[in-house]
C-alpha positions in Angstrom: -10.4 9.5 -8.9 -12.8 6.9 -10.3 -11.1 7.5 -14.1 -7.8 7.2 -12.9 -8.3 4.3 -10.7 -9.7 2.2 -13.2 -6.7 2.8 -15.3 -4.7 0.8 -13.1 -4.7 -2.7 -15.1 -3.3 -1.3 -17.9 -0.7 1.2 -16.0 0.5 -2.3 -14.4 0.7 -4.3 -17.6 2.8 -1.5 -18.9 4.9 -1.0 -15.9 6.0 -4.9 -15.7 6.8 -5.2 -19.4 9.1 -1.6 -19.5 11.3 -2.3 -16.4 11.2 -6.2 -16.9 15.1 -5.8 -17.7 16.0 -3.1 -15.4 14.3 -5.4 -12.4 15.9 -8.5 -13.4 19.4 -7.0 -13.4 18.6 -4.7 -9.7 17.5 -8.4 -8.5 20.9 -9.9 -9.7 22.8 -6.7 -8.4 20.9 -7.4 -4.7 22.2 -11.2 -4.7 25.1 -9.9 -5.1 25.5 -7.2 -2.6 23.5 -9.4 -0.4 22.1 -5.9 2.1 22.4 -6.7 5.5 19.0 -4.3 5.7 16.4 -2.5 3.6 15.1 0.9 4.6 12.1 2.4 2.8 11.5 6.1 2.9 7.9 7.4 2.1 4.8 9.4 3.0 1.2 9.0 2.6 -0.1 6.3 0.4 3.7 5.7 -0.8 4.9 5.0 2.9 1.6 2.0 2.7 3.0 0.9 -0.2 6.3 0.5 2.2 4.7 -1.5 4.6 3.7 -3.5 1.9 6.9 -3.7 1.0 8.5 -4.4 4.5 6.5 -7.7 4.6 7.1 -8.7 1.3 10.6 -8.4 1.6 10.7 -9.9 4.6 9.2 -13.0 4.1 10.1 -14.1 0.2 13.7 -12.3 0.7 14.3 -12.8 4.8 15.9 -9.8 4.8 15.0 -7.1 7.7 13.1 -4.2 6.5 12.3 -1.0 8.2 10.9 2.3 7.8 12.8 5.4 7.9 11.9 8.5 10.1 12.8 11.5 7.7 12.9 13.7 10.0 16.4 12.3 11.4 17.6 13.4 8.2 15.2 16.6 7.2 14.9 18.4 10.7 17.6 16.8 13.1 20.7 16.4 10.4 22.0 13.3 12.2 23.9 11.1 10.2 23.7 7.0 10.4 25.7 4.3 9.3 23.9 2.6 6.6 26.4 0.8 4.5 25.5 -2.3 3.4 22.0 -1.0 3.2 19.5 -1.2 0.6 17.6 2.2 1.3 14.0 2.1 -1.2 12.5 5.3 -1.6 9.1 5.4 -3.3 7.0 8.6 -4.4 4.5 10.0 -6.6 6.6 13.2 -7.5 10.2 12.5 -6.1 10.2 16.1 -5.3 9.2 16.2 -1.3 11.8 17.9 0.3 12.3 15.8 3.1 12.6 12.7 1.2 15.2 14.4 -1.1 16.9 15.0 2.0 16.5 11.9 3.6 18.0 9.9 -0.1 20.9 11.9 0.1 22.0 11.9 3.7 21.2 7.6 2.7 23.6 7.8 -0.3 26.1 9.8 1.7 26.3 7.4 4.8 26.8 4.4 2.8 23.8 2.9 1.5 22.8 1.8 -1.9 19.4 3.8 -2.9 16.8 2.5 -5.1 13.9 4.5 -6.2 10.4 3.8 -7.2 9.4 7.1 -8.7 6.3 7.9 -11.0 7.7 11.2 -12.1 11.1 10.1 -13.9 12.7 13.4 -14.5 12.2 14.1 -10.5 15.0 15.9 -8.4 15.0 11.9 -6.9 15.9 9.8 -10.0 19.1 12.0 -10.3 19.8 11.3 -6.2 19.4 7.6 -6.7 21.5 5.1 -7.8 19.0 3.3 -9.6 15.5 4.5 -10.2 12.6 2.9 -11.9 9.6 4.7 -13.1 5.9 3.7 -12.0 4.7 4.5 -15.3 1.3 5.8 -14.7 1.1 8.8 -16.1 -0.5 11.8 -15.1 -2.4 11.9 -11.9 -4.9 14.4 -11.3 -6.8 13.3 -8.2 -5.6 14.5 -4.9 -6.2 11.0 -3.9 -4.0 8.2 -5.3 -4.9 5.4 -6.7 -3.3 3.9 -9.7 0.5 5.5 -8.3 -0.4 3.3 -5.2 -1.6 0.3 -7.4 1.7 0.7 -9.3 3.7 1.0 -5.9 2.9 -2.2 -4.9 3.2 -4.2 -8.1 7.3 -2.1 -8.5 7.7 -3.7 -5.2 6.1 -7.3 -5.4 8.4 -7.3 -8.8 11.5 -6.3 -6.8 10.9 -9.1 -4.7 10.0 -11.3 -7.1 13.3 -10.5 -8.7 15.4 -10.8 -5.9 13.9 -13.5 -4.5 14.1 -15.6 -7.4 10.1 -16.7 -6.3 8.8 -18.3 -9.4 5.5 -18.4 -7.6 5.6 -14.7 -7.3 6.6 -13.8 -10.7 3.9 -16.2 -11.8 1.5 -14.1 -10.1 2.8 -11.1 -11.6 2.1 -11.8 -15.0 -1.7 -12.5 -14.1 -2.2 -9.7 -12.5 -3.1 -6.6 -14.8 -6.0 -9.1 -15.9 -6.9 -9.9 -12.4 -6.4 -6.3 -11.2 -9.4 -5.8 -14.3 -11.9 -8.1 -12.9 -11.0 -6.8 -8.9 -12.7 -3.3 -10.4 -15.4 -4.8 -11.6 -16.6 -6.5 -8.5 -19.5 -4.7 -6.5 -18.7 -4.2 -2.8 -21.8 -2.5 -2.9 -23.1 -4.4 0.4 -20.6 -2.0 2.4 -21.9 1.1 1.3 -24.7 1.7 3.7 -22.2 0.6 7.1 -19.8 2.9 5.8 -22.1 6.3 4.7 -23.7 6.6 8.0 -20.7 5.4 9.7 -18.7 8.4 12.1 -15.8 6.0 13.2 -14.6 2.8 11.6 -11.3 0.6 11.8 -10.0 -1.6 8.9 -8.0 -4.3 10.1 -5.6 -7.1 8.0 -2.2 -8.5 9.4 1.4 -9.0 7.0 1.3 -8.1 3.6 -2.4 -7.0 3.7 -1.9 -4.5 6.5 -0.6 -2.3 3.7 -4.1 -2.2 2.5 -5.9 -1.0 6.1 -3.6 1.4 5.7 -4.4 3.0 2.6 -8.0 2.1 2.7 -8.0 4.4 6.1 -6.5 7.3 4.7 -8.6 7.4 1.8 -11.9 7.4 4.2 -10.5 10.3 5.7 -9.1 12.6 3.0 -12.0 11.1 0.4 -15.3 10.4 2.7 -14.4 12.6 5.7 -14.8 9.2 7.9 -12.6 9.3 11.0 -10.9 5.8 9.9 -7.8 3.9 11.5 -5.8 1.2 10.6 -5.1 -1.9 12.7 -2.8 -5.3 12.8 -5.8 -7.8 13.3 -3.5 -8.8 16.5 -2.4 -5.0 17.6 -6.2 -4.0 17.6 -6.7 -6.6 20.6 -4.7 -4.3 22.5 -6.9 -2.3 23.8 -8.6 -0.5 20.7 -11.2 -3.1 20.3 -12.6 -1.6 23.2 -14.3 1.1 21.4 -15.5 -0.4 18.5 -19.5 -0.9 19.1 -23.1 -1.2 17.4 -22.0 2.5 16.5 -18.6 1.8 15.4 -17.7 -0.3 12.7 -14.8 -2.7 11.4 -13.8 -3.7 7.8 -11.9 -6.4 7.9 -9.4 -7.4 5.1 -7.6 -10.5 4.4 -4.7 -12.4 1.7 -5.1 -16.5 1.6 -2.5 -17.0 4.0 -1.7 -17.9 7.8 -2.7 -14.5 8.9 -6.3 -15.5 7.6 -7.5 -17.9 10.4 -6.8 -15.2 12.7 -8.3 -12.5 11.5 -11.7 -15.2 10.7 -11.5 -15.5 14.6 -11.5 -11.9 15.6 -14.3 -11.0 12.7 -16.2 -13.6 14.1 -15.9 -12.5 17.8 -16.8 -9.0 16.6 -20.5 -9.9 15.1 -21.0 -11.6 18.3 -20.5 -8.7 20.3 -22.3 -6.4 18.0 -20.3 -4.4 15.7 -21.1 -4.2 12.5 -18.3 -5.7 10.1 -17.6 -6.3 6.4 -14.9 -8.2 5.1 -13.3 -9.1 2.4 -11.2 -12.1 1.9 -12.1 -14.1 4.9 -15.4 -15.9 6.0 -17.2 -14.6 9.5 -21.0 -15.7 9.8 -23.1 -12.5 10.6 -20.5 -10.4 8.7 -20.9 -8.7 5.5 -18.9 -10.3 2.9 -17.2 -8.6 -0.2 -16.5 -10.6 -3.0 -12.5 -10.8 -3.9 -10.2 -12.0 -6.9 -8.6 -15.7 -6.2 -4.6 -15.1 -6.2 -1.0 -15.6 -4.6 -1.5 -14.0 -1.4 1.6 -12.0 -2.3 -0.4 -9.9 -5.3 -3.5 -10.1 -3.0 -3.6 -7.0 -1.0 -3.0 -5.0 -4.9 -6.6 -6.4 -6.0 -8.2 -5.7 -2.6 -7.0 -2.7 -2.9 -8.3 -2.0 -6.6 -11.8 -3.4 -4.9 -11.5 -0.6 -2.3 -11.3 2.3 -4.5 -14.4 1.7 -6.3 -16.1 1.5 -2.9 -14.3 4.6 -1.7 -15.5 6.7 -4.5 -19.1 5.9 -4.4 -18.5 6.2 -0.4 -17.3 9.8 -0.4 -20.5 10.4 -3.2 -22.8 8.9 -1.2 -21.8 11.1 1.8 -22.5 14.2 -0.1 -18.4 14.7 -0.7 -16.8 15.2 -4.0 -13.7 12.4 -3.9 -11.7 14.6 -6.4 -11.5 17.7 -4.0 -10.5 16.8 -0.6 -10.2 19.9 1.7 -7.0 21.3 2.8 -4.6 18.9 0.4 -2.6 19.1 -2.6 -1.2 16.7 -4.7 2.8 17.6 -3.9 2.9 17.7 0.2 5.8 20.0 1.0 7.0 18.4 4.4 10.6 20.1 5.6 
C-alpha cells in the first residue's frame, strides 16, 4: 500500500499526457451533445471518486449529476429512460458484474457511456462507448490508493475539458508535482488520536466530501477503526451528538466557500471537547495537518495523497498489516 501509493505522482503525470487527446476531443463531443444529466456508476473507492465527480461536474459544468443504484439494473432488471444522458462509469477492473450490467442496461436505454477504467482490456472498455484508461498499472494492495488518486485526476480532466476552465486545466498540469510534495508531508500529529481511537468521523462538504469518504473506508478495511463519513452540514443532523472526549473528528477542507463552515463547526467541536484534527482549515485547539496550496478543484486529490501516508502508519501502529485486510479481495464480485 505504502509502495503503490507513493507511485501516484508519476501514474498522474502519465495519465494526463496519454489521454490529453482522447479528453480534449470527449470534452468537444460533450459540448456538443450538451447531456441533460450525468450518471456515475461505481463501488467502493471508485463510487468516492464519483462523488468527487458529482460536485465537480456540477459546479464547473452546471450539469446535474447523480449516482446510480446498480442494483435497478443487476437484481431488479428495470429499464430507465436515459437518453440524452452522459452515464460515467469508473473502476479498478471493469470486470464487477453488476456494473457490467448496469453499463449495458445504460447503453441500451439511451445513454452515451463513458468509462474510466484502469484495466483497459476489461469486459467494460468493450461495453462503453468511449473508455479511457487510468494508467496505473498493477495494483497489488487490497486497498487502493494510486487507482483512486488516478480516479479523481480522469475526472477533474474531464471537467476541465468540458468545461473549457482554464483555471482547472492550469491546475492540472501542477499537480503530479504537487501530488509529490502532498506525500511528503508528515501528518504525524494525528497518529496518536487516531491509534487509540474506537470511533471517529471525517467530515468535508463539496468536492472534498469525496475525500471523508475514502479516508473512512480505508480506516475500516486498513486500521480496523469504525470510521464514517459526513457533509460538515449533514453531520449537524443529529450525528454530532455522539461524537465526545472518546470520539473523534478529522476534519478536511479545499480553499473554498465550504471552508468557513467547516472552520465553524471544528471550532465548536474543541469547545465541547472532542478531539479533532484537520487539515486544510484553521480551528484553535485543533490539531492541524499541514496541506499543499492549490485550486480547490485538485485539492481534495493531494489531501487525499496526505491521508494515505497517515493511514498506512495508522493501521501499523494499531498492530494491523495495511496490505492484508480481512475478508476482502481486490475484484468484489457484487451480483
Amino acid at each position: 500500500m505504502f509502495r503503490e501509493a507513493a507511485q501516484a505522482p508519476s501514474v498522474v503525470r502519465r495519465q494526463l499526457v496519454a489521454n490529453r487527446t482522447r479528453m480534449a476531443s470527449l470534452g468537444e463531443r460533450l459540448r456538443a451533445l450538451e447531456p441533460r444529466a450525468v450518471v456515475t456508476c461505481a463501488r467502493g473507492s471508485s463510487d468516492h471518486a464519483a462523488t468527487y465527480a458529482k460536485y465537480l461536474l456540477e459546479t464547473r459544468v452546471g450539469v446535474l449529476t447523480s449516482s446510480a443504484a446498480p442494483s435497478v439494473a443487476s437484481v431488479y432488471r428495470s429499464r430507465q429512460d436515459l437518453s440524452d444522458c452522459l452515464f460515467l462509469v469508473i473502476s479498478q477492473s471493469g470486470r464487477s458484474p453488476d456494473l457490467l450490467v448496469s453499463a449495458r442496461a445504460a447503453r441500451d436505454a439511451g445513454a452515451f457511456v463513458v468509462a474510466l477504467v484502469n484495466a483497459e482490456d476489461s469486459p467494460l472498455s468493450e461495453v462503453a462507448h468511449e473508455s479511457l484508461p487510468l494508467g496505473a498499472g498493477d495494483e497489488l494492495s487490497v486497498a487502493a490508493t494510486k487507482t483512486y488518486i488516478a480516479s479523481l485526476a480522469a475526472v477533474a480532466h474531464l471537467a476541465a475539458e468540458w468545461s473549457g476552465d482554464e483555471r482547472l486545466r492550469s491546475a492540472l498540469t501542477h499537480l503530479p508535482a504537487q501530488l509529490g510534495v502532498a506525500w511528503s508531508l508528515d501528518w504525524s500529529a494525528a497518529h496518536p488520536m487516531l491509534v487509540r481511537a474506537t470511533n471517529l468521523f471525517v467530515m468535508a462538504r463539496g468536492v472534498g466530501l469525496a475525500v471523508a469518504q475514502e479516508a473512512a473506508l480505508k480506516f475500516k478495511e486498513t486500521c480496523g477503526l469504525h470510521a464514517e463519513a459526513f457533509s460538515g452540514a449533514e453531520v449537524r443532523h443529529g450525528p454530532q451528538a455522539l461524537l465526545g472526549a472518546a470520539f473523534p473528528a478529522l476534519v478536511l477542507s479545499q480553499d473554498d466557500a465550504a471552508r468557513a463552515g467547516l472552520e465553524a463547526l471544528a471550532a465548536e467541536l474543541v469547545a465541547r471537547g472532542v478531539p479533532v484534527a484537520c487539515a486544510g482549515l484553521r480551528a484553535h485547539g485543533a490539531i492541524e495537518l499541514p496541506t499543499v496550496a492549490s485550486d480547490p478543484g485538485t485539492a481534495p486529490i493531494l489531501l487525499a495523497q496526505a491521508f494515505y501516508r497517515l493511514a498506512n502508519a495508522v493501521a501499523i501502529g494499531r498492530g494491523l498489516d495495511p496490505d492484508d485486510p480481512p475478508h476482502l479481495s481486490k475484484i468484489t464480485e457484487t451480483h
